[in-house]
C-alpha positions as CSV (number, residue, x, y, z in Angstrom):
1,X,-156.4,41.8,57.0
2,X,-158.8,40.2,59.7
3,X,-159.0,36.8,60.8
4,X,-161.7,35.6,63.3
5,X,-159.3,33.7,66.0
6,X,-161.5,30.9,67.6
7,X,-162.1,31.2,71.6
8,X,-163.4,28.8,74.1
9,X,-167.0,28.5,74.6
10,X,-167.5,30.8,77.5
11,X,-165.3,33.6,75.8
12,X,-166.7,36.1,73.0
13,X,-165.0,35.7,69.3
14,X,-162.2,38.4,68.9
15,X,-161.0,40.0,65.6
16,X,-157.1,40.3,65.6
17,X,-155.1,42.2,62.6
18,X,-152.3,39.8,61.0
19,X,-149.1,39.5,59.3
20,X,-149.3,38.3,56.2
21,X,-145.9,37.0,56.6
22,X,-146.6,35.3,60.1
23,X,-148.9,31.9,59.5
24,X,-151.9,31.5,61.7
25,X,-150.9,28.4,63.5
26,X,-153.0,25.4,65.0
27,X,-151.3,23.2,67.4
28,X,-153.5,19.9,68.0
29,X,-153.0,18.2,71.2
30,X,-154.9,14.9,71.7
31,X,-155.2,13.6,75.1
32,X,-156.8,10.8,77.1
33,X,-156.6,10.8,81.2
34,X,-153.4,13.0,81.5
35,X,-155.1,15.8,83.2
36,X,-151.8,17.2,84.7
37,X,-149.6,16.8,81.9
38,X,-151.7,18.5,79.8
39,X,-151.7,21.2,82.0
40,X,-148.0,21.6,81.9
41,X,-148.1,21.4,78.5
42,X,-150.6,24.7,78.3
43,X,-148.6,26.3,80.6
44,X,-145.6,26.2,78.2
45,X,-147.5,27.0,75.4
46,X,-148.4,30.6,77.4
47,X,-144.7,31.5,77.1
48,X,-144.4,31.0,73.5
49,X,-142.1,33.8,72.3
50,X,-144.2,33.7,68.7
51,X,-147.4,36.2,69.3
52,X,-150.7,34.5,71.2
53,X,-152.7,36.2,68.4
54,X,-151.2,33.9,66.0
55,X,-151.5,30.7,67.2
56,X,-154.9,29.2,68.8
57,X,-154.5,25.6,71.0
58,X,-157.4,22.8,70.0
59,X,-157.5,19.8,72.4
60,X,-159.4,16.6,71.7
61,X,-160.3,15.0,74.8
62,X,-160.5,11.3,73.9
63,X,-162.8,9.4,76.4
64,X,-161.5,11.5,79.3
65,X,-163.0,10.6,82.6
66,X,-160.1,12.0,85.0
67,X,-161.7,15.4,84.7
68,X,-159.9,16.7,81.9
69,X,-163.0,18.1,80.1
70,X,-163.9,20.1,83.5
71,X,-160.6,21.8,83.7
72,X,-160.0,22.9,80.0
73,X,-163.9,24.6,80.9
74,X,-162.2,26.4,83.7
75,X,-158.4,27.3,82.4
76,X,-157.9,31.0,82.7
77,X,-154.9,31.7,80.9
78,X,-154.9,34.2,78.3
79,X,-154.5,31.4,75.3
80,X,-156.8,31.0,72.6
81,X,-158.1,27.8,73.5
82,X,-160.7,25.2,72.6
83,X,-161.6,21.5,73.0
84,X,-163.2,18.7,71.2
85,X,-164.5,15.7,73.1
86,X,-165.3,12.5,71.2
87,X,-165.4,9.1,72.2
88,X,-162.4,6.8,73.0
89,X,-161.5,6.3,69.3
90,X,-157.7,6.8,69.8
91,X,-154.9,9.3,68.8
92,X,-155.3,9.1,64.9
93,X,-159.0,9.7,65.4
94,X,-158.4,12.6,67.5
95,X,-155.3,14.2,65.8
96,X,-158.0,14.2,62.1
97,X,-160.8,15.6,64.4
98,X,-159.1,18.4,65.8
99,X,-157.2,18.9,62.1
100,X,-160.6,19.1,60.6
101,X,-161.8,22.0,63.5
102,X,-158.6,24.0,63.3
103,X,-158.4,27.5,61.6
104,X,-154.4,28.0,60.9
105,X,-152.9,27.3,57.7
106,X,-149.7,25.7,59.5
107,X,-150.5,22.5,61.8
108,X,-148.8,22.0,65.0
109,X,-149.1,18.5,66.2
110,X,-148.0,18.0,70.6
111,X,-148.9,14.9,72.6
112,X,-150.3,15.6,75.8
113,X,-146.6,14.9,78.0
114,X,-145.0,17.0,75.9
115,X,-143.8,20.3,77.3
116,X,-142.9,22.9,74.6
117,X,-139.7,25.5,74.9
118,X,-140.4,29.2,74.8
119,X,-139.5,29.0,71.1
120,X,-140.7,26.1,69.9
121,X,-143.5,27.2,67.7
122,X,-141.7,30.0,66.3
123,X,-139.0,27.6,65.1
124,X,-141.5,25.9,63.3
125,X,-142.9,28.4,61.5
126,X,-139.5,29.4,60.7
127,X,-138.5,25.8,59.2
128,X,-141.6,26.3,57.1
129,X,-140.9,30.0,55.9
130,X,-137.8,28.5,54.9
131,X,-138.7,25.7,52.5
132,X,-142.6,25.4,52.3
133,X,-144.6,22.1,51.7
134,X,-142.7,20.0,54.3
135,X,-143.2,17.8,57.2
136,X,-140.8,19.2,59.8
137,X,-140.3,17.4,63.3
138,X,-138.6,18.7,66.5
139,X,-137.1,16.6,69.3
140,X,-138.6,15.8,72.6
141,X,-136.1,14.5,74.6
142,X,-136.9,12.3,77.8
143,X,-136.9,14.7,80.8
144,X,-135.3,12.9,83.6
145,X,-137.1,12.1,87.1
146,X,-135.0,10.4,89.0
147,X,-135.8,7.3,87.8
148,X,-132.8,5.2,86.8
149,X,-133.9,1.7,87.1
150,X,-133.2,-0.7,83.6
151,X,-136.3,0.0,81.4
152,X,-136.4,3.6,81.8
153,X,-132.7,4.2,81.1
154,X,-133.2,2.1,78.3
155,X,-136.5,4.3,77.1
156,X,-134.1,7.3,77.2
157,X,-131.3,6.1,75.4
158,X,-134.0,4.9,73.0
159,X,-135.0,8.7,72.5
160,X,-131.9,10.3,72.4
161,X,-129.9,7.7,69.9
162,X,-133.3,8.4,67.9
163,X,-132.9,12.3,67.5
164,X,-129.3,12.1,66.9
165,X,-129.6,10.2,64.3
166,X,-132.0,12.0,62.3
167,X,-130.2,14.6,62.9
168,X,-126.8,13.6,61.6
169,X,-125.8,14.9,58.5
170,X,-127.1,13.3,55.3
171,X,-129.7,11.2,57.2
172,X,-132.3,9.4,54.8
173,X,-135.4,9.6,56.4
174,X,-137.7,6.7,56.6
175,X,-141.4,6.0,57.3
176,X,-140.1,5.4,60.8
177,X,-138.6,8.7,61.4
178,X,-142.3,10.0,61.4
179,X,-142.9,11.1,65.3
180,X,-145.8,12.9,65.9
181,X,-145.1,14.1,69.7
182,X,-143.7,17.0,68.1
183,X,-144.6,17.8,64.4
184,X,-145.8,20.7,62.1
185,X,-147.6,20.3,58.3
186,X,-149.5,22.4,56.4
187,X,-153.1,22.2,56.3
188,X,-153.5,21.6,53.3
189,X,-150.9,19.1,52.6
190,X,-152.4,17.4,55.9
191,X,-156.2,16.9,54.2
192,X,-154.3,16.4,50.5
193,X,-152.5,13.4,52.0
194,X,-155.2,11.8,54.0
195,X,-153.9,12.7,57.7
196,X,-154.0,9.9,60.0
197,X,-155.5,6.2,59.8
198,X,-157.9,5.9,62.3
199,X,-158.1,2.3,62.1
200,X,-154.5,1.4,63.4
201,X,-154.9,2.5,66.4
202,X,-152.5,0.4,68.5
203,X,-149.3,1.5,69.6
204,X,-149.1,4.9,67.9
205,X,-148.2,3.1,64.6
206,X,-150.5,5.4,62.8
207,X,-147.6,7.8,62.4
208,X,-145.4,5.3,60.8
209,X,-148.7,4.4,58.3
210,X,-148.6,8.2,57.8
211,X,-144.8,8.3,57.2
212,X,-145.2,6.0,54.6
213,X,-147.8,7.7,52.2
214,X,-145.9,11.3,53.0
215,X,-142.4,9.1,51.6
216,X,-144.4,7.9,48.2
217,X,-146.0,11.4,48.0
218,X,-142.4,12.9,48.1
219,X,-143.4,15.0,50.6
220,X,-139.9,15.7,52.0
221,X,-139.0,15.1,56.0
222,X,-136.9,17.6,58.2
223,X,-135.8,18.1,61.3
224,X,-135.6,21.3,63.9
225,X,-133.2,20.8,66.6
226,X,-134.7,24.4,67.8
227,X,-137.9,23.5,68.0
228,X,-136.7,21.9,71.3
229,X,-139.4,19.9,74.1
230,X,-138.9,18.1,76.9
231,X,-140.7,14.6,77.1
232,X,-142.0,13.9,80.8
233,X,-142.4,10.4,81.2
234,X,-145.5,9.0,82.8
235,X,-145.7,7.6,85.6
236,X,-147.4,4.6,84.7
237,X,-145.2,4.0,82.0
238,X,-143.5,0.5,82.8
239,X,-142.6,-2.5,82.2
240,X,-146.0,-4.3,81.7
241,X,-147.2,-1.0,79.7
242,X,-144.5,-1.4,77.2
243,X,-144.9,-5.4,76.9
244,X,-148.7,-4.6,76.2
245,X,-147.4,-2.1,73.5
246,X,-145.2,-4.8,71.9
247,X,-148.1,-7.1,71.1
248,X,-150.1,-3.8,69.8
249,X,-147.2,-3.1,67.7
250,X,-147.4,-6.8,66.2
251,X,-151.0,-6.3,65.5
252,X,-150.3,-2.8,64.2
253,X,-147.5,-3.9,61.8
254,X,-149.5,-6.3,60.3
255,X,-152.2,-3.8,59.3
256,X,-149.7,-1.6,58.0
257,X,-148.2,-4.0,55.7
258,X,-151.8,-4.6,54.8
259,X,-151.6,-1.2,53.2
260,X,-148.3,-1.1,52.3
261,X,-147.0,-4.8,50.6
262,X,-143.4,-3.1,49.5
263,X,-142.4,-2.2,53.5
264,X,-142.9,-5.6,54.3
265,X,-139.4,-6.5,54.3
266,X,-139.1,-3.6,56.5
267,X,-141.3,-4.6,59.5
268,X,-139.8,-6.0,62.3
269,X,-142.4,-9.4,61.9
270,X,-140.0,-10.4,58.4
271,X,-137.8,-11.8,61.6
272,X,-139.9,-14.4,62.9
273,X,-140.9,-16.0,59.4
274,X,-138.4,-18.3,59.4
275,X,-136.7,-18.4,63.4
276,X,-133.4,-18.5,63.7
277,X,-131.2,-18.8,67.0
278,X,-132.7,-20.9,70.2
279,X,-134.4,-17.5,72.1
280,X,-136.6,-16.4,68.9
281,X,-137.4,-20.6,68.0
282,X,-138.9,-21.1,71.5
283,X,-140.4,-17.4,71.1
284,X,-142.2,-18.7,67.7
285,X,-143.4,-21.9,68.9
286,X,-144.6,-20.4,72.3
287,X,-146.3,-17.6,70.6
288,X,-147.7,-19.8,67.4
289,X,-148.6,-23.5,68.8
290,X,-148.8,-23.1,73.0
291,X,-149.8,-19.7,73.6
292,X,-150.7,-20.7,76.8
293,X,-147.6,-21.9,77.8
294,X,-146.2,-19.3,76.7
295,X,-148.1,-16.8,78.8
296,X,-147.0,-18.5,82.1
297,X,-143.5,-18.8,80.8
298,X,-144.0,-14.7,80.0
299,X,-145.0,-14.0,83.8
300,X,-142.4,-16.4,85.2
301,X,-139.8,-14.5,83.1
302,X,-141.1,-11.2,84.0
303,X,-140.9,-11.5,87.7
304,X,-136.8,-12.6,86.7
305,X,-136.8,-8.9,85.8
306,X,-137.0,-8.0,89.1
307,X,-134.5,-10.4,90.5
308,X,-131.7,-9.4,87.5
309,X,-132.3,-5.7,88.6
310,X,-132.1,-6.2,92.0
311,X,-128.6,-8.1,91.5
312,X,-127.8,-5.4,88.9
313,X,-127.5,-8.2,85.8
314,X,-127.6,-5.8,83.8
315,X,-126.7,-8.5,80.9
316,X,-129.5,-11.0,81.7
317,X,-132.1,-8.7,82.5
318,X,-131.8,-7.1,78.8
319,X,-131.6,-10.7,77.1
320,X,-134.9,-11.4,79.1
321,X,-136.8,-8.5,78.3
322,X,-135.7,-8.6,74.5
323,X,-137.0,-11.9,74.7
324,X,-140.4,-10.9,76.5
325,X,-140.7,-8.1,73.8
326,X,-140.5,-10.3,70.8
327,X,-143.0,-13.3,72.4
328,X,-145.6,-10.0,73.1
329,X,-144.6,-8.5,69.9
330,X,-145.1,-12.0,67.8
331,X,-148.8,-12.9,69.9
332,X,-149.9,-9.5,68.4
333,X,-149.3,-11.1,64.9
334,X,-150.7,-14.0,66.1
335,X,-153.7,-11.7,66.8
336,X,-154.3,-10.7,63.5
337,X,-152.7,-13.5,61.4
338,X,-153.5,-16.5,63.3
339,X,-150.8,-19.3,62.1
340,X,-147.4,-19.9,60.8
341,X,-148.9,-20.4,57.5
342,X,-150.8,-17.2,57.2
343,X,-147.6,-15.3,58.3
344,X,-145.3,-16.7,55.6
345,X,-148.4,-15.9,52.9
346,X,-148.5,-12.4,54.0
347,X,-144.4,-12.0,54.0
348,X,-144.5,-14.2,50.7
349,X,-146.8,-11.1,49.5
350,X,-144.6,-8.3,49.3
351,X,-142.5,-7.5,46.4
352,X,-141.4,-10.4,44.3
353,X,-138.1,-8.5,43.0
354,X,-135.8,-6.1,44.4
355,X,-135.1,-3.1,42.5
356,X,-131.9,-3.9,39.7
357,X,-128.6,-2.3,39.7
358,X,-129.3,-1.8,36.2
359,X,-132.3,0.7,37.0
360,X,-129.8,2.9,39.4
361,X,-128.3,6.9,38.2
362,X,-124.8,5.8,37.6
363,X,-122.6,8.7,38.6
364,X,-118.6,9.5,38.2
365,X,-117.3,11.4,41.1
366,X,-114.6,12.9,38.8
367,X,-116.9,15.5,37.7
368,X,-116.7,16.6,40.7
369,X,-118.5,16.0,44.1
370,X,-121.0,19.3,44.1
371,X,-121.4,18.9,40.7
372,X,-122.9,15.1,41.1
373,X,-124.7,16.3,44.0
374,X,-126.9,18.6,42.2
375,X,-127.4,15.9,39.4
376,X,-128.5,13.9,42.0
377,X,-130.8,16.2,43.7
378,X,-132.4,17.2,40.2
379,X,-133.0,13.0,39.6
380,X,-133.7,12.1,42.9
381,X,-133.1,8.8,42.3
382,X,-133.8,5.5,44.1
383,X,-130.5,3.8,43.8
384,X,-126.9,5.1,42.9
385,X,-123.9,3.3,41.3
386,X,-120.7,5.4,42.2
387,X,-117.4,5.0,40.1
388,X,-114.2,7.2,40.1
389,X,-113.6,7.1,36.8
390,X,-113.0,3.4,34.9
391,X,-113.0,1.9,39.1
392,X,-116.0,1.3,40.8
393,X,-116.8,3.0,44.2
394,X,-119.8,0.9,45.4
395,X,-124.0,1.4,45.0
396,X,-126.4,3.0,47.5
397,X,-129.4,0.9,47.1
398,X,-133.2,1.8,47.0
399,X,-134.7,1.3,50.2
400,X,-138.5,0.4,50.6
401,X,-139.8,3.2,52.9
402,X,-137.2,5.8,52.4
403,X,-136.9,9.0,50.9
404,X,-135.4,9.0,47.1
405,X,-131.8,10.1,47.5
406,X,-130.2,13.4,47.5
407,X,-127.2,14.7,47.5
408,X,-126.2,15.0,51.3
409,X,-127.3,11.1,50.8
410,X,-124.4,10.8,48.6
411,X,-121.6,12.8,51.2
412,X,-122.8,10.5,53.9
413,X,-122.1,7.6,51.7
414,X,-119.0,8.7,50.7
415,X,-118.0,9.5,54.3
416,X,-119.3,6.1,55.9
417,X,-120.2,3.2,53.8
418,X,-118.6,3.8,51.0
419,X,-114.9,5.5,52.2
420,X,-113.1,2.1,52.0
421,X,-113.9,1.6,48.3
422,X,-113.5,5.6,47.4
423,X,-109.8,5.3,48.6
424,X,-109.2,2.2,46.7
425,X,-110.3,3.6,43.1
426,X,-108.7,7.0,43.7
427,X,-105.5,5.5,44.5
428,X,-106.1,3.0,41.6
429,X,-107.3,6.1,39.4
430,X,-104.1,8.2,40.3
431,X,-101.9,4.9,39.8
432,X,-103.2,4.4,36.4
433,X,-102.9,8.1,35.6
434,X,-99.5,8.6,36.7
435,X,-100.7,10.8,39.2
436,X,-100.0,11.5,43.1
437,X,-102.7,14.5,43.4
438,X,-105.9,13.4,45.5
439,X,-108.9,15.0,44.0
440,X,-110.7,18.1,45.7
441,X,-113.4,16.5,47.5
442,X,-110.6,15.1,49.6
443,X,-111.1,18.3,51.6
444,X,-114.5,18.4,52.0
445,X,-114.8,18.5,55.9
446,X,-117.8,15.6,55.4
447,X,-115.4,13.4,53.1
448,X,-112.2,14.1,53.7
449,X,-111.2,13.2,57.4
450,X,-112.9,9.8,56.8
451,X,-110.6,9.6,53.5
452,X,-107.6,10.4,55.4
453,X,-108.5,7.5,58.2
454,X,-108.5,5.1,55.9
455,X,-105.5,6.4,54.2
456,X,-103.3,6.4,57.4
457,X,-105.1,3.0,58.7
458,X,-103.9,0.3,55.5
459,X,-100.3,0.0,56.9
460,X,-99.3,-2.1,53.7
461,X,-99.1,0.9,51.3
């Protein structure tokens, strides 16, 4: 079968045969002034190991003035390449725009400082081929340029605790674990869902909007370790950059719990409703009733930052900058929202009840741990009350903005939260049974060398 592959301008169309079993793929790069990263991030994309008839590269210039638009004209390499320039409307805007232009049934989103392994897109497809109909995300971890003052080994510990976690075992993915710097949907599912809101455009919160309609959709999240890139920081990324970010965030948050009343007990504003501790008082009364004060009292602390670093206080230069995030972070509420008032209305606005215990699956881990697994996976429910036989183990409770549970939910549990309280009702199970034999779950390699911590820990048995 023939597909008409789409070429740049100056470049006659081509017709290229296909395998049916090999997706067409569209990876969407937005970019705004990063001439040279983007560059690099071509470059990589010519050493794909998946075939260059298969995949074609659309970039959406967004307001570029660095010369951006004149050297996508002029790029030689033998990709399939096009652009789109619009006006500086922001990443949402330009991720949709360049969605709505593409031709591959699989969607590739990259940011521009992203620079992709050989076989990055091939691991995507594969993720895909695997289980269809899912959002699947691959790590970009911070590529290291010698820069090792405070803030930038804190932005790469930031990255790398990130992509472990989600990819721990029995992870439940939230509207936060969204990331579009590496990320692949299909095209359908993309324009089905809504793709990106183009009105939060602040801080790249739009993914974390996105993250939250693809949760209530079901739409289920994963994650490709193989689909491995390399994040180059850039070089304007600072300090003051990041501040700035924190008060779009604030702004951002608010707009998305706008949207979204039920995460509002999830966004990191809930904090500063009612202040508690000295730092985040004087942060609310700085940022709320003397703004102004607050803004020389900002730049006074930010030039400390210098001094802490420079005398290696490693300590008090983290306190202060925590403290710097939350003022910026709480003026971008302050934005949008205005008073104290008008923030305690809006948090006051979410949901009225959290969900009942009554409402969980109840579940007896005597009927064995893979056959409760699969129950669960069939009911994906929201919440879980766990006994081991008449002895309760503990509940795993709904969370606004996460995926419904699953099984590997239920290992974790079992493995982490919940290990203390397993021991104690098998133990109390066995006791009242007359029996020594620990059940077979107990050597699950998940379960059972948490059980067996536990065990040897209690000294008093």
């Amino acid at each position: 079968m023939g597909v008409l592959l789409l070429t740049p301008a100056a470049s006659p169309a081509i017709t290229v045969t296909r395998d049916m079993d090999r997706p067409m793929v569209s990876i969407v790069i937005p970019t705004h002034n990063r001439q040279a990263m983007l560059r690099r991030t071509l470059t990589a994309l010519g050493t794909q190991t998946y075939h260059r008839a298969l995949f074609e590269v659309v970039v959406v210039a967004d307001g570029c003035t660095d010369g951006t638009a004149e050297m996508l004209r002029g790029y030689s390499d033998s990709l399939t390449l096009r652009f789109i320039e619009q006006a500086c409307q922001g990443a949402a805007a330009a991720r949709n725009n360049g969605a709505h232009q593409a031709s591959g049934a699989l969607l590739l989103f990259l940011d521009d400082d992203v620079e992709p392994s050989p076989g990055l897109v091939e691991a995507h497809v594969a993720a895909h081929q695997s289980r269809s109909g899912r959002i699947v995300m691959g790590p970009y971890v911070p590529f290291v340029h010698g820069r090792s003052d405070f803030f930038h080994m804190l932005l790469r510990s930031w990255w790398h605790d990130k992509f472990r976690t989600i990819n721990e075992p029995g992870h439940r993915y939230t509207y936060e674990d969204l990331l579009t710097g590496n990320l692949s949907i299909d095209a359908e599912l993309f324009a089905r869902t809504g793709g990106f809101d183009s009105a939060i455009r602040s801080a790249g919160r739009e993914d974390y909007e996105f993250g939250a309609r693809l949760i209530k959709a079901g739409v289920p999240f994963s994650f490709a370790p193989e689909a491995l890139a390399y994040h180059h920081e850039d070089e304007t990324t600072d300090i003051d950059r990041a501040l700035q970010r924190s008060r779009h965030e604030g702004h951002a948050d608010v707009l998305i719990g706008q949207r979204h009343a039920d995460l509002r007990p999830t966004l990191r504003l809930v904090h500063f409703g009612e202040p508690t501790g000295v730092r985040d008082f004087l942060v609310h009364a700085m940022a709320f009733r003397y703004p102004g004060l607050g803004d020389r009292l900002a730049g006074w602390l930010r030039q400390a930052l210098r001094i802490f670093e420079s005398l290696r206080l490693r300590r008090m230069w983290r306190f202060a900058f925590t403290g710097l995030r939350h003022y910026w972070y709480l003026r971008g509420v302050v934005d949008t929202l205005g008073s104290p008032k008008a923030l305690m209305r809006f948090l006051q606005g979410g949901p009225a009840h959290s969900h009942h215990p009554s409402c969980d699956m109840e579940i007896d881990l005597r009927d064995g741990l893979e056959a409760v697994e699969r129950r669960v996976n069939d009911a994906r429910p929201a919440g879980l009350r766990v006994r081991y036989g008449k002895h309760a183990v503990g509940r795993i409770p709904p969370q606004a903005g996460a995926e419904r549970l699953r099984g590997p939910h239920l290992r974790h549990a079992l493995a982490t939260t919940l290990s203390w309280e397993l021991w104690k009702a098998v133990v109390m199970e066995s006791a009242s049974a007359g029996s020594g034999v620990l059940p077979s779950f107990c050597g699950d390699p998940l379960i059972g060398p948490s059980f067996l911590r536990v065990l040897h820990a209690d000294k008093s048995l």
